[in-house]
Every structure is written in structure tokens, then in C-alpha cells.
C-alpha positions in Angstrom: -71.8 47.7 37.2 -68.3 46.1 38.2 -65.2 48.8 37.6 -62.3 46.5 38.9 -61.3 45.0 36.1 -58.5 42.5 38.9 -60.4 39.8 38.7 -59.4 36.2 39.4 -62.3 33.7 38.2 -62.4 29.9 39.0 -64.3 27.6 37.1 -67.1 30.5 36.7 -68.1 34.0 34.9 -71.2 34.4 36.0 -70.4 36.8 39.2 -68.2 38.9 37.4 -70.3 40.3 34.5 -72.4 43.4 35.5 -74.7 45.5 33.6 -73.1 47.8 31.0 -75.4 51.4 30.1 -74.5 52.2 26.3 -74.9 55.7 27.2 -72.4 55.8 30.0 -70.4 54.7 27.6 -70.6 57.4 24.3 -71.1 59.9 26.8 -69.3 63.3 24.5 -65.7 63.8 26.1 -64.1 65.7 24.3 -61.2 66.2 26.9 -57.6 64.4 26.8 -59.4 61.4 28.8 -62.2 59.1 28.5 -64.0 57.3 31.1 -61.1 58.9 33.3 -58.1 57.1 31.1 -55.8 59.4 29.3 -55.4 58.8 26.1 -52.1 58.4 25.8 -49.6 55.4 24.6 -49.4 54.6 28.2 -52.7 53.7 28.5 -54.2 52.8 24.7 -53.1 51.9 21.9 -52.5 54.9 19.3 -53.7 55.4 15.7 -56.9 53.2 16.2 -60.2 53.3 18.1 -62.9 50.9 18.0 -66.7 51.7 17.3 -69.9 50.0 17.0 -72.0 51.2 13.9 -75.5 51.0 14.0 -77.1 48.3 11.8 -78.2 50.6 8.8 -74.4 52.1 8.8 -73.2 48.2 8.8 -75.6 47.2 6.3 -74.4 49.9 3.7 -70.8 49.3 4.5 -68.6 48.9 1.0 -64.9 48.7 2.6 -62.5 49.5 -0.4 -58.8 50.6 -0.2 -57.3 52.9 -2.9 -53.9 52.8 -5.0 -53.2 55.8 -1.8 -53.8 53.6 0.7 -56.9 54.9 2.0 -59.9 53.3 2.9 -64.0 54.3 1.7 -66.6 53.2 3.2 -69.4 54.2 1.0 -70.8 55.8 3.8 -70.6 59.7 3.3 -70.3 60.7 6.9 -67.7 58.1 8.1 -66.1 58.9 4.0 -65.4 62.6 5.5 -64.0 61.9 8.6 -61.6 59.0 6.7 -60.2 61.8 4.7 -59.7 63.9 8.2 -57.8 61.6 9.8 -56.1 59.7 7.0 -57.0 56.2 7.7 -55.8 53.7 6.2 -57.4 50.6 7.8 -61.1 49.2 8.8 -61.4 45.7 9.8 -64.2 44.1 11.9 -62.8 43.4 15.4 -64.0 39.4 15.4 -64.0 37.2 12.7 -66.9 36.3 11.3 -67.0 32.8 12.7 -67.3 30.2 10.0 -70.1 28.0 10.2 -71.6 30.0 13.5 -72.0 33.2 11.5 -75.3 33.8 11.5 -75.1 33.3 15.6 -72.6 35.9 15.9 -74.5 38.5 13.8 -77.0 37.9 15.7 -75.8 38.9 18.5 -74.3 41.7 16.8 -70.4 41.0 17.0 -70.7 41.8 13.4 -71.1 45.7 14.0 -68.0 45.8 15.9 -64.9 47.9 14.0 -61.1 48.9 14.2 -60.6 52.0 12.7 -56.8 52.5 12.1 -55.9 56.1 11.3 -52.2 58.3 10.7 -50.2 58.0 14.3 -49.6 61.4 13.9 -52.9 62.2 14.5 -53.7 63.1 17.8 -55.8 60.5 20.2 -58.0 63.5 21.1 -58.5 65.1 18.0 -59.5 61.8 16.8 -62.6 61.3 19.5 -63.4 64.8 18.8 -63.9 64.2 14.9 -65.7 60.6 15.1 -68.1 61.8 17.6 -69.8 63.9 15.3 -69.8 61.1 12.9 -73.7 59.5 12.6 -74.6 56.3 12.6 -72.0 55.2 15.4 -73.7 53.8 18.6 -70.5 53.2 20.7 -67.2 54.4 20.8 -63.9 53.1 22.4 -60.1 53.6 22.8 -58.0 50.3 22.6 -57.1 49.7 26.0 -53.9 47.9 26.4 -53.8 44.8 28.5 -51.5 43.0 30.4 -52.1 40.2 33.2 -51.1 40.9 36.6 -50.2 38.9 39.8 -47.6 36.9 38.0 -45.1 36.5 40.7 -46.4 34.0 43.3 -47.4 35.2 47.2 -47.6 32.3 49.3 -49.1 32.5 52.4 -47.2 31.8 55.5 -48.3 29.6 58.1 -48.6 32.0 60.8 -51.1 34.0 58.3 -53.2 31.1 57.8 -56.8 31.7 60.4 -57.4 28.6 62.8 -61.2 29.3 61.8 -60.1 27.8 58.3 -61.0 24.6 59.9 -64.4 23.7 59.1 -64.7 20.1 60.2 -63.2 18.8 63.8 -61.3 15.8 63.5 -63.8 13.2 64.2 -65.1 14.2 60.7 -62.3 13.6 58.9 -62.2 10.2 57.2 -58.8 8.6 57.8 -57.9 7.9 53.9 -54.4 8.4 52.5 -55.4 8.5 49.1 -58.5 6.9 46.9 -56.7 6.8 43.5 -53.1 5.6 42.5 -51.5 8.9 41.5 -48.8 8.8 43.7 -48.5 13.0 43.7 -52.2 12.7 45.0 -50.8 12.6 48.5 -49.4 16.1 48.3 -52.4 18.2 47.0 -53.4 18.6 50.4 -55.7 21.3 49.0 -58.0 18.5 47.9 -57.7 16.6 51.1 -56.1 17.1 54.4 -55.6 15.2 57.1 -52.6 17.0 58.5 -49.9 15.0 57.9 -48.2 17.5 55.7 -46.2 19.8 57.8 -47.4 22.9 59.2 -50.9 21.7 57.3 -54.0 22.3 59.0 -56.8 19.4 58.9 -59.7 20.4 57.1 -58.4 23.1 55.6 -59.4 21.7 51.9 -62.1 21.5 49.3 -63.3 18.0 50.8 -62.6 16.4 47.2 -62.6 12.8 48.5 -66.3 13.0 49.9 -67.2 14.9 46.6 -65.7 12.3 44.1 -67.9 9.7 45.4 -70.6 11.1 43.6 -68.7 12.3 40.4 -65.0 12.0 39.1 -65.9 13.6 36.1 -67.6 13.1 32.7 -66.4 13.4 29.0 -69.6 15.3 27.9 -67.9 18.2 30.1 -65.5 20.2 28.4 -63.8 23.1 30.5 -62.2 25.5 28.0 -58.5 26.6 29.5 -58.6 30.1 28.6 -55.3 30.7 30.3 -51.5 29.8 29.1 -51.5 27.1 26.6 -52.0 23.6 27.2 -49.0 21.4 27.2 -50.5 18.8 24.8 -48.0 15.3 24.8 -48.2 15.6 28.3 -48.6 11.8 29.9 -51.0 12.9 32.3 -53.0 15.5 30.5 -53.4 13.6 27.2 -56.5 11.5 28.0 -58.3 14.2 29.1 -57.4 16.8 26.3 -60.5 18.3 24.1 -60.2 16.7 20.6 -62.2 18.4 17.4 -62.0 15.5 15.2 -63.0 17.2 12.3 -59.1 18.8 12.1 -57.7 15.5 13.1 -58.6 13.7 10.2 -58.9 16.7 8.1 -56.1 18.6 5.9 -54.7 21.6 6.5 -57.1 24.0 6.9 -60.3 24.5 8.5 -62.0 21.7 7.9 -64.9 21.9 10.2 -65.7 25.2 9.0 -65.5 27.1 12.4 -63.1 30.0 11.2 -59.9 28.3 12.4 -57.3 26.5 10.6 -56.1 23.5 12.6 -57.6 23.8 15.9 -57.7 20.1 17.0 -57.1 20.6 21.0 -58.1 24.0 21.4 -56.3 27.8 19.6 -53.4 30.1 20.4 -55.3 33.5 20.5 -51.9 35.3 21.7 -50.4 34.9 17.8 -51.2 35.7 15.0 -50.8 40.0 15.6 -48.1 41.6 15.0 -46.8 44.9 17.1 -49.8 47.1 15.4 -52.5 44.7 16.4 -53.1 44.6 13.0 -53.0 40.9 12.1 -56.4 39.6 12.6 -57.3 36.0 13.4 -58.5 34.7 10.1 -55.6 36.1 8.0 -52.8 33.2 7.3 -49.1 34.6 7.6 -45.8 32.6 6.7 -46.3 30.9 9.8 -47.4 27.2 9.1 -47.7 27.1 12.8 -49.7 30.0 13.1 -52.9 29.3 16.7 -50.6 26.5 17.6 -51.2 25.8 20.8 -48.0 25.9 22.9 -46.9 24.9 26.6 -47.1 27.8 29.2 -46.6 27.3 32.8 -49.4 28.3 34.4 -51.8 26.9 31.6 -50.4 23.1 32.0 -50.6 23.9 35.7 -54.2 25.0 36.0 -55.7 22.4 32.8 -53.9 20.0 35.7 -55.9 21.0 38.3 -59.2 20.9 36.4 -59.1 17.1 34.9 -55.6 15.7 35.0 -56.1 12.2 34.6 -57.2 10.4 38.1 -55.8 6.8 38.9 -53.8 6.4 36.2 -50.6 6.0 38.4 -49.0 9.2 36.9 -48.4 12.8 38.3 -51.2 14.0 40.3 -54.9 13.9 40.5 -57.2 16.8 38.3 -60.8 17.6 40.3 -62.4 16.8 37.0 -59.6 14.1 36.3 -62.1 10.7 36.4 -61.7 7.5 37.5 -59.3 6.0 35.4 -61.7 4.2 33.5 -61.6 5.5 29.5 -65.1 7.1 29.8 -64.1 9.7 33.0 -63.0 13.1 32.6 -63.7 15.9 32.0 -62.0 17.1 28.5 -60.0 20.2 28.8 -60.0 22.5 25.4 -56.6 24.8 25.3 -57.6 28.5 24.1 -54.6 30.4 24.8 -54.0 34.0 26.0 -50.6 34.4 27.4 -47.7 32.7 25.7 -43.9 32.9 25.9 -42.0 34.5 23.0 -38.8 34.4 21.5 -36.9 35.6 24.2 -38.6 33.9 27.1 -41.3 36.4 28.1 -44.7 36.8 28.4 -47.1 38.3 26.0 -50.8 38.7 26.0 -53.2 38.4 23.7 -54.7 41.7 22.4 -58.0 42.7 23.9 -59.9 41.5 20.5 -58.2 37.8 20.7 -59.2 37.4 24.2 -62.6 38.1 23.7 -61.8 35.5 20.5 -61.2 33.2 23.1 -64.6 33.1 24.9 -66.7 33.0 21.8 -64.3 30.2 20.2 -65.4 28.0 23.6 -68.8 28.5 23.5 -69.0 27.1 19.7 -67.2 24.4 20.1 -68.3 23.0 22.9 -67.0 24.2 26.3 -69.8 24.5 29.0 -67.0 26.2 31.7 -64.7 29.3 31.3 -61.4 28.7 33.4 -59.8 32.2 34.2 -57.6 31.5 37.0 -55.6 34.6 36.1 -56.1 39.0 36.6 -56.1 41.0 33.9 -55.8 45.0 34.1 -57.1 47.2 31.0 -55.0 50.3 31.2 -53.3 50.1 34.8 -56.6 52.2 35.7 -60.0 50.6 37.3 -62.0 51.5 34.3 -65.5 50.1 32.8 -65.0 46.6 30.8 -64.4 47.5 27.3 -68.1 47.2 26.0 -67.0 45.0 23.2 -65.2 42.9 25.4 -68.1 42.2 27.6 -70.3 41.6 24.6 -68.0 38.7 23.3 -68.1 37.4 27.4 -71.9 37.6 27.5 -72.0 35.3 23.9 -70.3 32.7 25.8 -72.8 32.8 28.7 -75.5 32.9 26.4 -74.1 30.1 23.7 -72.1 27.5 26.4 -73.7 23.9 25.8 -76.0 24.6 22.7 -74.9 23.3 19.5 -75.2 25.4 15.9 -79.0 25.1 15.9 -79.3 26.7 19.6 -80.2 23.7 21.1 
């Protein structure tokens, strides 16, 4: 089971997901900290926790709000402790999905809540009550998240370990460059002869030796989940990820997949509002609302992964093709981190990332790019259970289509 939740993922999930024990995770705390967090603002969010109901408590579910404001359930258990606590909110923590529905209950997503109850209330008192409450298989705290390891750390030279050189020399083909780009000569990472200063030959992926077996297909899509996508960008443009069922469509969602509008990909960061109360599918005032927008370090990774290759522009992507119209591999923009008003960073809540990984597995994407950390709570702490359960859809789901196929 993997408690460091700084991780930094390339092109790949698969290492990072451990084994998750239900009953590690309701174990009865009623202390002021769970799974070793305090539950304080600091650390989660306040007024809400998330739970996951059994399948006969979901089934019976009848989610009504009053002229007071308060929610019923229907269910006379989780009825009581609603009056307790004074809540005034249950919504399912994903969306249902659109067309891929059925697939999501069945891998129970469905049974996921947010219960959002009087701030005044305290955090602990709150655990206390709703562990009593039957028919609830997990609970959780909100964690807040943030990502980490913004600011960049080069390396200096002197740090850099002569045994980084794999290959003498005599094994290094004598090639300035194999495409046009003319940046290409600069991403020494990809290919180094050591003509860059203070570069050190070999120390590269060997990219020239691999892209003369494959530059990169279209049938591949990568989904970005990073920073958004810069989408008019010259040399990102023939590789971009295109639904064609919201390009020629109106505006909604016309391919049924529970977003409005998606036609290269989603911005996961907005819609919520301070509360985290704003879920996906809800429309706002916002015409724009899961546009994608340009971020830094999403424009700068999608680049890596399948920038367009020999098309004299910018530099090369690993994925980026030949330069012929049927290379590449086509990079889908589901966005996480985005810039706001004032020029900084915000991250999507925990809910919306998770969102993220579920939206690429049903539309197409067969790889998850995380290039990026992300800390739950400043603490190492167990991967939110729900979380991991939207993670594990996308390993399970990645390259089927609707009918599992």
C-alpha cells in the first residue's frame, strides 16, 4: 500500500496504485484525527465529508430538499443524523457520466456522496455521529489538495554522475538532427552528442534509434491531465485530440458523454466555486464554463509527448510523427491546474481530478500523463479511497469503447 502521496508519473500509472483495505480505512476514530490528519481547515475541508453507501442504502436513496433548506433522504438512519448536524446538501461526488452510465455504476462510482452539513458543526463531532449511521461502507474527510514542486530545480553540472553515460562514443551515431524542427537540435534530452555545452554524450533517452521504428500513431491518444493545453498553438494543433461529435454539434453535449463542449479535451479546475459545491454537470453563467485554457506547464509537457515532428516549426514531441498527416499521437487536454483572475494557480478539487481520469478513459485516451506532484493534506496519508477508485476505472476502461471491447 503506497502512503506518499509526492508522486511524479510519466507517461504511466500503473506503479503508483497499491492495494487499498476498506477496513483500514472506516476503522472507528473518534479522536480529533483520522488516518493521523487532524481535522482541521488546515488540513480538510470543513462542513462536508464524503461516504460511500452500501448498495441497498443507494438503492432507497430519495434526495429531497425542504422550504428549510434541509435535505431527506428517505433513509431513516442517515434522516436522523441530517437533522443532527443540519445539512443542507447531498450530491453524488461524480457525475453520472452520460452515455457511460451504466459502466460507472458498475464500477460503483455511483455510491460515492458529499454530505455538506452546518460549518458550525464540529469536524469531530460530525465523524462521531455518522459512524453510527448504518448502511455506510466508507467514510472520508475532504482532503484539500494542492500541487507541489512548482518552482524549477535544475541540476547543476557538477551534480550530474559521469556513470549517466550509458553508451561510449563509438556508439553514438553522428546525426545532427533527423527531422526539420529546427529547436530539435536543442532537446539534447532526446539525443546527445555533446555539442551542447557542459552536455554529456549519451546522457539521453536514445529517441533517434527509437523513432526508427515508430514516430507515433493517431489511434494513440495520451490524455494531458496536467495544465491545460494551449489549443491554436502552430505546433500542437495537428496533434490535438478532436471529439467530433462537439465540433459539428450545438451547444451542448452532443455526444452524450456528460460534458457540454468538450471538443479537445475539459477544464476540470472550473466549474466549483470556494465551497466545492459546484459540481461538474451543473451549467453556471459562464458560457465558457470546462473551457480548456493555456497553462504553462500543460502546453509544455502535451509538447513533449506529440508536438508535431518535421513540420519545420518549434521543436520535436516523442510521440510527434513524421510529418506526414497520419503520424502522431493525438494529445486530449483534461485540465487540473489553471491560472485565475489574478495570475495564480488553482487546482482542481479532489472530486474533479479524479473527473479527469475517468473522462480519459471514456473517450478514448490509452495513456495518463501526470508529470506533476500532488500532496493531499501536507501530510503522507493513504490515497483518498474514492480517488483511487476513479484512478483504477481508468486502468480498467483505457482503450475499450462503450461496449467494453
Amino acid at each position: 500500500m503506497k502512503k506518499n502521496l509526492y508522486f511524479i508519473i510519466i507517461l504511466s500509472l500503473f506503479a503508483f496504485i497499491g492495494c487499498t483495505n476498506d477496513s483500514d480505512i472506516i476503522e472507528k476514530d473518534n479522536s480529533k484525527e483520522y488516518n493521523g490528519v487532524p481535522l482541521e481547515e488546515k488540513y480538510v475541508e470543513q462542513g462536508v465529508f464524503r461516504v460511500k453507501l452500501n448498495p441497498q442504502t443507494e438503492a432507497n436513496l430519495n434526495i429531497v430538499t425542504t422550504r428549510s433548506g434541509i435535505a431527506t433522504t428517505g433513509v431513516a438512519a442517515l434522516d436522523e443524523l441530517i437533522n443532527q448536524l443540519g445539512v443542507i446538501s447531498i450530491q453524488r461526488t461524480f457525475t453520472d457520466g452520460g452515455k457511460f452510465a451504466e459502466r460507472r455504476r458498475k464500477a460503483g462510482l455511483h455510491l460515492w456522496y458529499d454530505i455538506y452539513f452546518d460549518k458550525k458543526q464540529p469536524m469531530t463531532r460530525a465523524f462521531s455521529d455518522i459512524y453510527q449511521i448504518p448502511g455506510i461502507d466508507v467514510i472520508e474527510p475532504i482532503y484539500k489538495v494542492k500541487r507541489i514542486g512548482n518552482e524549477n530545480t535544475p541540476v547543476a553540472i557538477k551534480d550530474v554522475p559521469e556513470s549517466i553515460n550509458t553508451r561510449s562514443n563509438n556508439d553514438l551515431p553522428k546525426i545532427t538532427s533527423v527531422f526539420n524542427d529546427p529547436y530539435l537540435k536543442y532537446q539534447w534530452h532526446y539525443h546527445n552528442e555533446g555539442i551542447l555545452r557542459h552536455s554529456l554524450p549519451g546522457a539521453d533517452i536514445n529517441l533517434y534509434k527509437a523513432w526508427e521504428v515508430e514516430t507515433g500513431k493517431p489511434q494513440v491518444i495520451v490524455a494531458v491531465i496536467d495544465g491545460g493545453v494551449e489549443i491554436d498553438h502552430p505546433d500542437l494543433i495537428p496533434n490535438l485530440w478532436i471529439n467530433t461529435g462537439e465540433l459539428n454539434g450545438s451547444d451542448g453535449d452532443d455526444d452524450n458523454n456528460g460534458y457540454t463542449n468538450d471538443i479537445h479535451g475539459y477544464n476540470f479546475v472550473f466549474p466549483h466555486n470556494n465551497d466545492f459545491k459546484v459540481s461538474i454537470w451543473e451549467r453556471n453563467d459562464n458560457p465558457d464554463q470546462g473551457k480548456v485554457t493555456p497553462h504553462l506547464h500543460g502546453v509544455h509537457v502535451a509538447g513533449t509527448v506529440a508536438a508535431a515532428s518535421n513540420n519545420g516549426l518549434g521543436g520535436a514531441g516523442v510521440a510527434g510523427g513524421n510529418g506526414s498527416a497520419d503520424s502522431g499521437a493525438r494529445i486530449m487536454s483534461c485540465q487540473i491546474f489553471a491560472y485565475n483572475e489574478e495570475g495564480g494557480e488553482e487546482t482542481a478539487p479532489d472530486r474533479n481530478i479524479t473527473e479527469a481520469f475517468m473522462y480519459a478513459a471514456e473517450n478514448g485516451a490509452v495513456i495518463a500523463q501526470c508529470s506533476w506532484a500532488l500532496v493531499w493534506t501536507g501530510s503522507e496519508v493513504e490515497l483518498p479511497l474514492a480517488v483511487k477508485e476513479g484512478i483504477d476505472y481508468f486502468i480498467e476502461n483505457a482503450g475499450k469503447d462503450i461496449e467494453g471491447n
